[in-house]
C-alpha positions in Angstrom: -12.0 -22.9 -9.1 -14.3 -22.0 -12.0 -16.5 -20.6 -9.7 -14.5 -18.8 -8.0 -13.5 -17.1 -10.8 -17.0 -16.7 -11.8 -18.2 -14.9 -8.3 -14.9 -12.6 -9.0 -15.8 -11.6 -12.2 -19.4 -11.1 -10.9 -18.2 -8.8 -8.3 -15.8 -6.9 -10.4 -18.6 -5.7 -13.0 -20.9 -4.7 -10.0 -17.9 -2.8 -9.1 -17.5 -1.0 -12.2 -21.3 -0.4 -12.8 -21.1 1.5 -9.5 -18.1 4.0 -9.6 -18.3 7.1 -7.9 -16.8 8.4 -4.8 -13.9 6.9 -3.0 -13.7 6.2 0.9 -10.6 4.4 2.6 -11.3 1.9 5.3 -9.9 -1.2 7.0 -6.1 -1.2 6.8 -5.1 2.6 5.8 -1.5 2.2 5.4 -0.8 -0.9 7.0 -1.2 -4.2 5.5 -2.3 -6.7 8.7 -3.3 -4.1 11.2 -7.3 -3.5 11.2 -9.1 -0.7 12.4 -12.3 0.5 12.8 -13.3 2.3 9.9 -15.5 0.3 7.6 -16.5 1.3 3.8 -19.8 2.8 4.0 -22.7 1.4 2.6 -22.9 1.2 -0.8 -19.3 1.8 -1.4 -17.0 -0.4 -3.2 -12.9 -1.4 -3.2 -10.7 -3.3 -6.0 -7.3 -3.6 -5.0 -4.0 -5.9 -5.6 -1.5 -6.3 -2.8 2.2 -7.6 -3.8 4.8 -9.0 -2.0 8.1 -9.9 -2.8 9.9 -12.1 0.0 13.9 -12.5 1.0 13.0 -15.7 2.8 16.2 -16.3 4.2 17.6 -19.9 6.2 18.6 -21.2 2.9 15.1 -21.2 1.7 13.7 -20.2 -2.2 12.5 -16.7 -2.2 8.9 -15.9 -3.3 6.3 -13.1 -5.1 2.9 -13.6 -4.3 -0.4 -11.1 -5.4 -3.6 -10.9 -3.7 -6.5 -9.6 -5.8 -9.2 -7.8 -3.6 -13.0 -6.8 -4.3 -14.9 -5.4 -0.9 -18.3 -3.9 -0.7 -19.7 -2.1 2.5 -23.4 -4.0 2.5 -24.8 -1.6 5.3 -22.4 1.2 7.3 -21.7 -1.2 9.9 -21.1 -4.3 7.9 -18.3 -4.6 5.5 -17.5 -8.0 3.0 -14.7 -8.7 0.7 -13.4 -12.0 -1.9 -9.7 -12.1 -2.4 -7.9 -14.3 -4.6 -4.3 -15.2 -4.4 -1.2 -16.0 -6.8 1.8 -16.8 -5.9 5.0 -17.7 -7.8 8.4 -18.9 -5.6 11.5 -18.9 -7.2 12.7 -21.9 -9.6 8.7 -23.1 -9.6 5.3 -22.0 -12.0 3.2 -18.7 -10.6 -0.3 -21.0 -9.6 -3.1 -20.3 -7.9 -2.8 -20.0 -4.2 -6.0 -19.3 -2.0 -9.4 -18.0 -2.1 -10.6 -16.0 0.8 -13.9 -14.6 2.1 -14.3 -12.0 4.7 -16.7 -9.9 6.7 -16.1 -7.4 9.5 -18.7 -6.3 11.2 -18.9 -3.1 13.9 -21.0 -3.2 17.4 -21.5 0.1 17.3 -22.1 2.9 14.6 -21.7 5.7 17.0 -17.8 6.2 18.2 -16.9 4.4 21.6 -14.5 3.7 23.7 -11.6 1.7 21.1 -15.0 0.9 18.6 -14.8 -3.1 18.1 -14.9 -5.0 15.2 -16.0 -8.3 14.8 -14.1 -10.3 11.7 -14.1 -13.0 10.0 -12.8 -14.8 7.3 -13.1 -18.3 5.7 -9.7 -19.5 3.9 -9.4 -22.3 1.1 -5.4 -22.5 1.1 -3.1 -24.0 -1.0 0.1 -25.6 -0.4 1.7 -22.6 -2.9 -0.4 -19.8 -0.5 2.5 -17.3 1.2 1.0 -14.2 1.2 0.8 -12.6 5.1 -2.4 -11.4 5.9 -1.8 -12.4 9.8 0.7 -14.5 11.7 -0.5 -16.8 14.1 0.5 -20.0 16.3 4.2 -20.9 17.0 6.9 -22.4 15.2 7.6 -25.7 17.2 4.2 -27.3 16.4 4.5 -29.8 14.0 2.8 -28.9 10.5 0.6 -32.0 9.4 0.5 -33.2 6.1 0.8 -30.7 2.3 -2.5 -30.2 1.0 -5.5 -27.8 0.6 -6.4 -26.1 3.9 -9.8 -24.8 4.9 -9.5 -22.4 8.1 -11.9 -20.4 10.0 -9.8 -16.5 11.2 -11.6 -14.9 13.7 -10.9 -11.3 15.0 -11.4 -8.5 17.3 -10.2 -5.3 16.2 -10.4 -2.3 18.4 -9.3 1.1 17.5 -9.7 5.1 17.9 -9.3 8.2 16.4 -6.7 9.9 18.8 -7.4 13.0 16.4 -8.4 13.5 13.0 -4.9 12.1 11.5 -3.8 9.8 14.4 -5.4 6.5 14.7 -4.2 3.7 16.9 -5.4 -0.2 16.6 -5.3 -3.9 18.2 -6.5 -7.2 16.9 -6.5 -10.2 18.9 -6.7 -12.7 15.9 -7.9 -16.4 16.3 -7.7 -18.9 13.6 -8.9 -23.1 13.2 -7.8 -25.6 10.9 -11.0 -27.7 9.5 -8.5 -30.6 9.5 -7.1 -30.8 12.9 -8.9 -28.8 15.1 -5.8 -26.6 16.2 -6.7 -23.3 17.3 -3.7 -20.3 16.6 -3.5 -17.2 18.3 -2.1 -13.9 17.3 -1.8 -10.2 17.4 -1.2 -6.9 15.8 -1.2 -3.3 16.8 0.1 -0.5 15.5 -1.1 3.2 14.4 -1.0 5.0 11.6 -0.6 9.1 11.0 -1.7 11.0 8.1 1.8 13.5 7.0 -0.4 15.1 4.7 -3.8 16.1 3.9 -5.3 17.8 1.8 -8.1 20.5 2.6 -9.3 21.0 -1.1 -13.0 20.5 -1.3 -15.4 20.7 -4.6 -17.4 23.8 -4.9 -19.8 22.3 -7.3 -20.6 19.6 -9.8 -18.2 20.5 -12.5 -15.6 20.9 -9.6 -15.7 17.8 -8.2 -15.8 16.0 -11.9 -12.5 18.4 -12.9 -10.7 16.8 -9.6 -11.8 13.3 -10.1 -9.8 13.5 -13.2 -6.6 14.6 -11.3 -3.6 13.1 -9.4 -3.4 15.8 -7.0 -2.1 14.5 -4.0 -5.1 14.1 -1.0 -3.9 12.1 1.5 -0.2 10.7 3.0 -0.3 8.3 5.5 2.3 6.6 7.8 1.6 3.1 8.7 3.5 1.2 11.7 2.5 -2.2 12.5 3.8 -4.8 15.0 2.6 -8.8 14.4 3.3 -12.4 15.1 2.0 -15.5 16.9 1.7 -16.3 20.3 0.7 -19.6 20.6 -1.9 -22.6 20.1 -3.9 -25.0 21.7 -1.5 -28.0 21.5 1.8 -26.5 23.2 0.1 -23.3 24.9 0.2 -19.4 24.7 4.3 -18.0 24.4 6.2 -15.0 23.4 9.2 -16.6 23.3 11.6 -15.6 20.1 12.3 -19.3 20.1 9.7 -20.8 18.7 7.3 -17.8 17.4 7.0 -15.3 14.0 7.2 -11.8 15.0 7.7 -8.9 12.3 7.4 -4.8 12.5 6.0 -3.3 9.4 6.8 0.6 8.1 4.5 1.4 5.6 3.4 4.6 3.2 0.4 5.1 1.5 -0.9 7.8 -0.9 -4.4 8.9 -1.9 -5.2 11.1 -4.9 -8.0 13.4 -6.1 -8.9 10.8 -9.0 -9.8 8.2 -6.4 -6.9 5.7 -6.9 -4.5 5.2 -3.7 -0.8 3.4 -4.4 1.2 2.2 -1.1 4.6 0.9 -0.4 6.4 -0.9 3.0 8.5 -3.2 4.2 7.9 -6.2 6.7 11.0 -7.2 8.8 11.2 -10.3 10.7 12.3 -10.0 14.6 12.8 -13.6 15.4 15.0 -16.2 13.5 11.6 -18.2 12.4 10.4 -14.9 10.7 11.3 -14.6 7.2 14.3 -11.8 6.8 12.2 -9.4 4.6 9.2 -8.8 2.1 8.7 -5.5 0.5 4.7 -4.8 0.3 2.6 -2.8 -2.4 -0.6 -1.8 -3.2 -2.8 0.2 -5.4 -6.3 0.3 -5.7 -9.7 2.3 -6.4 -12.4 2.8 -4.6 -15.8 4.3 -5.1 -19.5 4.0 -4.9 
């Protein structure tokens, strides 16, 4: 754990020595669904995500926080540490999971639906409950409480419809260390910019005068579908029976001084899914 917290705090002053210019990638508005777009080389992200969960089946409701730092290493290869904390109801706020990710994109020039390789090791904790993906089906038993070390693989395809329409899919694969068990799941979705802004900096002092403002850039509308759809003990299924499936309606804004806040709601579509979590975010990103 201490050196965990070490590599964050490593990351986090890189971060800081390097502000400059922001550049959204990854999620946009959505908070499972991955695109294409990648930070570009050079470019850095700190972010927290929050959730706050109505469980539901006479279960304890929960918050939990994910702290993120992601760098874009070259333009087609993006990496990120995330630390989690999580807190249910009645119980202390501990430490949850560490996670480690990399996407990485085939292609720099734009193709057809532009994949994305992914993946991401995970050191979980019995206390971890923040959704990042949904995978695998509910009538599997669970094997023993303890630290989990997984292996989630992905391949995310998406495309630029227009300049504020984008659509995405990831196929999503993950292994338990432990067991062996493969998971399987999905998400797709789009998201739609409302607004945009079409201010640009005339010169230095410009661009310094707008850094300093919260003059709205960007709005975007995220919709996301996700949920599991099997392992490799009981097979592949759909059925509401015995899988998680949620929609997602999300908002994000982007401002001129390079932070970005965003809001949403998760709502579960089977009765295994939890009833509700409402999802937030703010972050910075630069150079």
């Amino acid at each position: 754990m201490r050196n965990v917290m070490a590599l964050s705090c490593v990351l986090v002053t890189a971060t800081v020595i390097n502000a400059a210019n922001p550049a959204r990638a990854g999620n946009d508005a959505n908070f499972v669904l991955y695109n294409q777009h990648l930070e570009e080389k050079g470019e850095t992200e700190i972010e927290v995500f929050s959730d706050f969960a109505q469980v539901g089946q006479g279960e304890k409701d929960y918050t939990t926080q994910l702290f993120e730092i992601e760098y874009g290493v070259t333009d087609l290869w993006t990496t990120a540490v995330y630390l989690e904390g999580a807190k249910t109801y009645g119980e202390n706020y501990d430490y949850a999971s560490f996670r480690f990710e990399n996407r990485v994109r085939l292609f720099k020039e734009e193709t057809f639906f532009n994949p994305v390789l992914y993946a991401e090791y995970e050191q979980k904790e019995p206390e971890s409950r923040f959704i990042t993906s949904v995978v695998g089906r509910t009538d599997t038993p669970e094997g023993p409480a303890g630290t989990e070390h997984e292996l989630e693989t992905k391949l995310i395809v998406g495309h630029d419809i227009t300049d504020r329409f984008n659509v995405a899919f990831n196929w999503i694969n993950e292994i338990k260390f432990d067991n062996g068990v493969w998971s399987f799941g999905y998400a797709a979705g789009f998201n739609y910019v409302l607004i945009k802004s079409g201010l640009e900096a005339e010169e230095d002092a410009r661009e310094k005068a707008e850094s300093e403002r919260w003059d709205l850039e960007k709005l975007t509308l995220g919709v996301e579908f996700y949920g599991g759809i099997g392992d490799s003990v009981r097979g592949l299924t759909f059925d509401s029976d015995k899988t998680q499936q949620y929609a997602g309606v999300n908002l994000e804004a982007e401002f001129e001084n390079h932070l970005h806040a965003g809001i949403g709601g998760a709502f579960g579509l089977t009765k295994d899914s939890q009833d509700a979590i409402l999802r937030q975010t703010a972050g910075y990103e630069f150079e």
